[in-house]
C-alpha positions in Angstrom: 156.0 85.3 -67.7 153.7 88.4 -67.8 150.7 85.8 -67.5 152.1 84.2 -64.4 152.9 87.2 -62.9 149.1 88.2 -63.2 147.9 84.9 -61.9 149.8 84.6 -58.9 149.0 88.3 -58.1 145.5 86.8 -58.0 146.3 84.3 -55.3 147.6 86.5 -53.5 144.6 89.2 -54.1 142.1 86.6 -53.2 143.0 85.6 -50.0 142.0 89.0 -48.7 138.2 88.2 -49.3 138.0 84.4 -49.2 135.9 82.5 -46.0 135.0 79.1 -46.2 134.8 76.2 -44.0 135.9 73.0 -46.2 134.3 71.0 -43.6 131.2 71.8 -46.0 131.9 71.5 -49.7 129.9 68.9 -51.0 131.8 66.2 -53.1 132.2 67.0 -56.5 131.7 63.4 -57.6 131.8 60.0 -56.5 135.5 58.8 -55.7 137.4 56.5 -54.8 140.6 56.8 -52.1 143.2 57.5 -55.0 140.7 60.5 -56.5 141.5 64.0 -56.4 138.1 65.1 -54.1 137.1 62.7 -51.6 133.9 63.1 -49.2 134.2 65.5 -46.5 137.6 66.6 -47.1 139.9 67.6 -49.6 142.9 66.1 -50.5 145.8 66.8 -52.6 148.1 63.7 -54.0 149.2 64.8 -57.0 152.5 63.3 -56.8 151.4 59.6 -55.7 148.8 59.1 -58.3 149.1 57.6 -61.6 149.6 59.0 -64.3 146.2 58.4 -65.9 144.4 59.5 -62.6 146.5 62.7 -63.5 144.9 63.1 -66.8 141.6 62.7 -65.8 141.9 65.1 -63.1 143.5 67.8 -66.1 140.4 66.5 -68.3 137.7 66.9 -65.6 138.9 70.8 -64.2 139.1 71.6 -68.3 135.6 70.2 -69.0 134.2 73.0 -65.9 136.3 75.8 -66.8 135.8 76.0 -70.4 132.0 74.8 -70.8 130.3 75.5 -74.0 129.5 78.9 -72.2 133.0 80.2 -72.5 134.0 83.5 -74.0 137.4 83.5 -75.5 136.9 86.9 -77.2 134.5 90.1 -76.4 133.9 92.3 -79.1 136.4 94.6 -77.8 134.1 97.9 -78.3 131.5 96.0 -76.3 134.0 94.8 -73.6 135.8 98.5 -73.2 132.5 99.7 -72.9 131.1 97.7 -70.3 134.2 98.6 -68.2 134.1 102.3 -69.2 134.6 103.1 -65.4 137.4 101.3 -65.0 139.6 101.8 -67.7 141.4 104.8 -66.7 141.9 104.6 -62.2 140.9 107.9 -61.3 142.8 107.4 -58.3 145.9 106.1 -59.2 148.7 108.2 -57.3 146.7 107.6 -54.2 146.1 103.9 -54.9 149.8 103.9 -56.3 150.9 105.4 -52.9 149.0 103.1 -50.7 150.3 100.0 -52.1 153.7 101.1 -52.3 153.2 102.2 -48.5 151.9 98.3 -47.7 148.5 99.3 -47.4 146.1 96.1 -48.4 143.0 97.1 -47.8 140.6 100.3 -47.2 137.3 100.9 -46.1 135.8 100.3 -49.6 138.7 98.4 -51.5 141.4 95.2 -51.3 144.8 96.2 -52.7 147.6 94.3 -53.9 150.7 94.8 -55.8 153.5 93.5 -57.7 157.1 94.1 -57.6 159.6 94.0 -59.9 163.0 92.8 -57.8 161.1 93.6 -54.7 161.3 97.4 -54.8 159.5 98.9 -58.0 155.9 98.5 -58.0 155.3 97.7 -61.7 151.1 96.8 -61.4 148.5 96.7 -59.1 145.0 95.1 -58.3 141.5 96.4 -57.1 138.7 94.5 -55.7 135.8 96.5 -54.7 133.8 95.7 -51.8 130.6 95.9 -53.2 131.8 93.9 -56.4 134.4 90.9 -54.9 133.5 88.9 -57.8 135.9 91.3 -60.2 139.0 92.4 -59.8 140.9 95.3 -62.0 144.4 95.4 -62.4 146.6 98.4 -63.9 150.1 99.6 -64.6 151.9 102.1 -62.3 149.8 104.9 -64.2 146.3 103.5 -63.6 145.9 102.3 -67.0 143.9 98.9 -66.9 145.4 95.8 -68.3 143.3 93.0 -67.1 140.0 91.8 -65.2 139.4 88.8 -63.4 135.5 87.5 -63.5 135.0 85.1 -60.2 131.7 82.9 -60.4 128.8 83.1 -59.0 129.2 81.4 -56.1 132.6 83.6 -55.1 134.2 83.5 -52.2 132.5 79.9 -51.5 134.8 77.0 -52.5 135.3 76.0 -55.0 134.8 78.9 -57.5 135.8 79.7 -60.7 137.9 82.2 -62.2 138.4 83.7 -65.7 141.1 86.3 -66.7 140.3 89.0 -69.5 143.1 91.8 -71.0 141.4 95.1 -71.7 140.5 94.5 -74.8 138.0 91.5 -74.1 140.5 88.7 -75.0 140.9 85.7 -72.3 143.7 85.4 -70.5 143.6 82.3 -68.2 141.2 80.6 -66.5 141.9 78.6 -62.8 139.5 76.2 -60.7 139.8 76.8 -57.5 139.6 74.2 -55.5 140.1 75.6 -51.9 143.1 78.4 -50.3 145.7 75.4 -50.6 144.9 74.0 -54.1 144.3 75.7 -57.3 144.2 73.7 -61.0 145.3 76.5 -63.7 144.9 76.6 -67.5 146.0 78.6 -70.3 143.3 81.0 -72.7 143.6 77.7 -75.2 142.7 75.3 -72.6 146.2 73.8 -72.1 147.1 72.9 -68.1 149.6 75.0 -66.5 150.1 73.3 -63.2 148.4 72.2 -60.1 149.1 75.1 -56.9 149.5 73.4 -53.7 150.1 75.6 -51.3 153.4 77.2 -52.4 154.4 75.0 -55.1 153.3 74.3 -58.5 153.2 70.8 -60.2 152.9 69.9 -63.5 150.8 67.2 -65.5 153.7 65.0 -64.5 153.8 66.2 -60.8 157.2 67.4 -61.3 157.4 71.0 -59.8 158.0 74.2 -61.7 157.2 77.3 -59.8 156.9 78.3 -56.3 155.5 81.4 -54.6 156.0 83.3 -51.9 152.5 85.0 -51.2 150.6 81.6 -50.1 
């Protein structure tokens, strides 16, 4: 539950940076009218195609995520020390106060933050400006617990992102596809849904989750 938690907080964390016209993604591949990606547009029919079209949709967002590029594991002394910085928020009771006060962005910084039954803010998330392609998350005491590494070509659709705990082990990894649609995997490459919009689908388009920061 924890690792959902931390996932959807990213949705909702990356729509504060995100500008892209879909209009000019290029196709991904060659398609047909029951694919995933057609030309010029995007479209999502997860719960009209087959079953096998399914699979190779799961196969295909696998295949790009975890490349033979991956890290599953930093050496954590490595890892903690390439994010020496940002281990400890040396501002915490006045990031603390700002999200708690619905405050989502500053002139240097996007906020976001989770609640625990709608009242106790339990974590919360940092995107610098002048860094949008990682994102630090911490408890209520500013100590961090995870880091999100976008790709390269962050905030242009579609990107890539990979979830790390502090101690350099991977988290998660999720292809984004566009603000809609979002294809989401655990650290040992099994699917956990397809995000449209608010819902989530599984392998067998049946839906399991919903959200309410879409």
């Amino acid at each position: 539950m924890k690792k959902l938690v931390i996932l959807t907080l990213l949705l909702m964390l990356g729509k504060t940076a995100l500008s892209a016209d879909l209009d000019t993604i290029p196709p991904e591949k060659n398609a047909d009218e029951n694919s995933i990606v057609l030309t010029g547009e995007l479209v999502f029919d997860w719960l009209d195609i087959s079953q096998v079209k399914r699979d190779e949709a799961i196969d295909y967002y696998r295949s790009l995520l975890f490349d033979e590029n991956t890290v599953y594991k930093y050496k954590r002394k490595a890892f903690r020390e390439q994010y020496k910085d940002h281990l400890k928020d040396p501002k915490f009771k006045e990031h603390y106060m700002l999200v708690k006060n619905g405050v989502k962005e500053t002139d240097t910084e996007n906020l976001c933050g989770f609640y625990y039954k709608d009242n106790l803010l339990i974590s919360y998330a940092i995107q610098y400006k002048d860094d949008l392609k990682t994102v630090y998350y911490y408890d209520a005491y500013g100590h961090l617990r995870y880091i999100d590494k976008f790709s390269d070509n962050y905030p242009n659709f579609p990107y890539m992102s990979k979830q790390y705990r502090a101690n350099g082990s991977l988290v998660s990894a999720i292809y984004f596809m566009s603000h809609d649609m979002q294809y989401m995997y655990e650290s040992d490459k099994e699917f956990k849904g397809a995000w449209y919009k608010d819902k989530m689908y599984d392998r067998h388009a049946k839906q399991t989750l919903t959200r309410t920061n879409w």
